[in-house]
N, C-alpha and C positions, 0 to 999 in steps of 0.2 A: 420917448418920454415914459416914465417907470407911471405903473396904474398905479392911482388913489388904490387903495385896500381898505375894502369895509371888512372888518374882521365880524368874526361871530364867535365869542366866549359863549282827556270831556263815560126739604125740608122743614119743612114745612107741611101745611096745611091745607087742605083744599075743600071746602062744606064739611068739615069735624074730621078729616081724614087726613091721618100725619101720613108723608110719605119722607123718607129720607134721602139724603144730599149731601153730600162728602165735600167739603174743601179742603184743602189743605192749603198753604200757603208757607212755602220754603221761603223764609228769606235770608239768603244768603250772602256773607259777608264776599263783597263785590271791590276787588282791588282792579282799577283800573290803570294800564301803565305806559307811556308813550315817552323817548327818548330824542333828546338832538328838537328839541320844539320849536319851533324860534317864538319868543315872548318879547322883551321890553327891550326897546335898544335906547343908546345911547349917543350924543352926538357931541363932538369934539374935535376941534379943528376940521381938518379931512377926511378923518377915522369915525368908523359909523360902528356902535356895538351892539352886535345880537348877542342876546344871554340865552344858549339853552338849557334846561335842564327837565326835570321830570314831573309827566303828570301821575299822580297816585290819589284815587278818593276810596277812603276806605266806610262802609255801614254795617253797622251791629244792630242788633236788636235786642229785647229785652228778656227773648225766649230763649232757646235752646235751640235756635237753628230755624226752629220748625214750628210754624203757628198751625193748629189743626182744628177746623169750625165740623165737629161732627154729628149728625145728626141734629142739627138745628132748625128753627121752623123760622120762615120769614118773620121779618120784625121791623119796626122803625127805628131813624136812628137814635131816637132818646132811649131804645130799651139794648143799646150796645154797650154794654159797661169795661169791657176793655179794650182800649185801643193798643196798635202794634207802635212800640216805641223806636224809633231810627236814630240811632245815635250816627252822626256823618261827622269825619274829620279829612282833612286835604293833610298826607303825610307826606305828600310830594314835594317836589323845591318850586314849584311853579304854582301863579294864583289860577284857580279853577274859574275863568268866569264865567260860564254858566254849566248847570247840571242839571239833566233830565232824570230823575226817579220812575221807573215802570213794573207795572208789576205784571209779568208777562207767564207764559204756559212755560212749565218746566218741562222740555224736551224729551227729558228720558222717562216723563209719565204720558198716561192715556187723557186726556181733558175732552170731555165732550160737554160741561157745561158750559150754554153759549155765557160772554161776558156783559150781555145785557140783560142779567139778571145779576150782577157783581157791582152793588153800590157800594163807593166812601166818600171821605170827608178825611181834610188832614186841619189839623190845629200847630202855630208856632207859637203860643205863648203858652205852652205848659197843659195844653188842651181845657183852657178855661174857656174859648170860642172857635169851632171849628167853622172852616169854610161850607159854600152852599155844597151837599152831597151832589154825585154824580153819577152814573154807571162809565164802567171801563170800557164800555164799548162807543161812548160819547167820545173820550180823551184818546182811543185807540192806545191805552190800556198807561197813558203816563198819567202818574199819581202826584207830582211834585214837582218844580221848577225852582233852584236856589242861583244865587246869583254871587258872583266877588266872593270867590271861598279862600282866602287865605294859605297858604302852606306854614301852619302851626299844630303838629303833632301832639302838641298838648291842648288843643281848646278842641270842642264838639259842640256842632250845632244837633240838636234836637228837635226832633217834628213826632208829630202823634199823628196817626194816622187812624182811622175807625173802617174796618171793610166787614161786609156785610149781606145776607141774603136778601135782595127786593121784594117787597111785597108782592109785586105785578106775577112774583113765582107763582102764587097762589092759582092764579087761572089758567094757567099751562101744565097740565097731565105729562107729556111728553118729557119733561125734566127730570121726572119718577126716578129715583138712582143713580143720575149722572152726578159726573166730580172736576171739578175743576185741580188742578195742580200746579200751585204756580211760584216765581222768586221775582225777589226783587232786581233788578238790572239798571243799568246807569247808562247812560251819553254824557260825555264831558269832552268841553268847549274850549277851549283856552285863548284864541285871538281875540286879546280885550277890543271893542271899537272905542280906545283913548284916543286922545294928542298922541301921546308917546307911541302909539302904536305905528304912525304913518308918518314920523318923523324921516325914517329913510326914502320913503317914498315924497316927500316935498323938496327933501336935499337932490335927488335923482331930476326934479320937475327944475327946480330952480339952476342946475349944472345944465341942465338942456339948454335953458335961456342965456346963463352966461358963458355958454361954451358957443354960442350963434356969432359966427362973424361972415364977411364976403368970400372967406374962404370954407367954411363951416356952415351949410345951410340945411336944412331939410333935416335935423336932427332927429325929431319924431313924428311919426305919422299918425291919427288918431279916426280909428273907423270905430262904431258902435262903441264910442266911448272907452276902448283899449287906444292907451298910446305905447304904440311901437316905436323903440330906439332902430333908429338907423342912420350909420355912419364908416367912417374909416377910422381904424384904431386911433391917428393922431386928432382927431374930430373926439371922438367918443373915449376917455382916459378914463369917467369915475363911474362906470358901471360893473366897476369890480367887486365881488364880495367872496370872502373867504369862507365856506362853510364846512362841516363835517368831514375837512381833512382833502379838502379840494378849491380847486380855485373856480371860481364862477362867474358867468356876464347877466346882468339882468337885462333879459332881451323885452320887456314888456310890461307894464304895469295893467293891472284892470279896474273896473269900475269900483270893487270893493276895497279898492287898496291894494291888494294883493298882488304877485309878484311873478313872473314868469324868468326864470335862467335856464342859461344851456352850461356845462362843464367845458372850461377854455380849452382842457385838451381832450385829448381824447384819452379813453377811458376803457379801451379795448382795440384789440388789432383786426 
């Protein structure tokens, strides 16, 4: 019997005494890139389609690369008058659904200021209301969470974000000269939890059931919620999937959806 084929087409101050405090804050234009993804499929007759293509999020800023807080004294956040602007666009073929923004130590500098003294606050409506402020060392240093980003190389979402020396600087001596150095950084997500996203995996659930006869039994096994496919090829026909230029069985489904295969042949001697 010929297998179904499912093809496949993220300073301050201290008692009247300035002492100084270096940030800098690289934020860096952050292209993230991942190939062969599997995203949206589609369902039609027997043929199951995975689309892959590309993740890409690209973020700018309103500076020159490089925001630099120099010699500045703690402050609140009403007396922060400019925020860093993020311009973020998805220039990839694939929708981002979710993305984490962090604003984390740049590597190739020395950072000894700790990040719980590094308060912000980000704003999406044009910074006329920003959110409750935080320290970085609350969020473990993620600044933004966006959701459903489209792949439209012409539209940009925009957030403002306010970062900032905390007050609480003021009573700790020990801070005297140290610098923070830091850039912006991304995590991006791409397995939406749609409908469409686990449509292959109900047409898999559903072929188990209609594939059960007197001679066809014991299809799949299901321990902590993973159901394992198990059978003899003439039993078991539509766990076929075509992917990345190889043929494939999906030996396993898991609790999230998600999918386990092995490559039908072999793939080295």
């Amino acid at each position: 019997m010929e297998p179904t084929l499912i093809r496949n087409n993220k300073v301050f101050k201290n008692q009247r005494k300035v002492m100084a405090i270096i940030i800098v804050l690289f934020i860096c234009l952050f292209v993230g890139t991942s190939y062969s993804i599997l995203t949206s499929t589609d369902e039609s007759e027997e043929v199951i389609t995975f689309t892959a293509g590309e993740l890409n999020l690209e973020v700018k800023t309103n500076t020159d690369s490089t925001i630099n807080l120099q010699d500045e004294l703690p402050k609140s956040e009403e007396e922060v008058e400019n925020p860093i602007i993020l311009n973020i666009r998805n220039t990839g073929s694939l929708t981002i659904c979710e993305y984490r923004l962090k604003l984390v130590p740049d590597t190739t500098q020395t950072s000894d200021l700790p990040t719980n003294y590094i308060r912000y606050s980000v704003s999406e409506d044009g910074g006329v209301k920003y959110s409750a402020s935080k320290l970085l060392s609350e969020t473990e240093n993620q600044i933004y969470i966006g959701y459903d980003l489209k792949p439209d190389p012409n539209t940009t979402k925009t957030i403002y974000v306010k970062v900032w020396l905390d007050e609480s600087a003021l009573e700790d001596d020990t801070v005297l000269d140290k610098a923070f150095y830091g850039k912006i950084d991304a995590e991006l997500l791409q397995r939406c939890e749609t409908e469409q996203s686990v449509v292959a995996v109900e047409k898999i659930k559903s072929d188990i059931a209609s594939h059960t006869t007197d001679t066809c039994k014991n299809l799949s096994i299901e321990e902590d919620g993973i159901t394992y496919l198990s059978g003899t090829n003439d039993c078991i026909n539509f766990n076929y999937v075509w992917y990345s230029g190889k043929l494939w069985r999906i030996t396993a489904i898991n609790k999230d959806n998600t999918i386990k295969m092995i490559t039908q042949d072999e793939i080295t001697a």
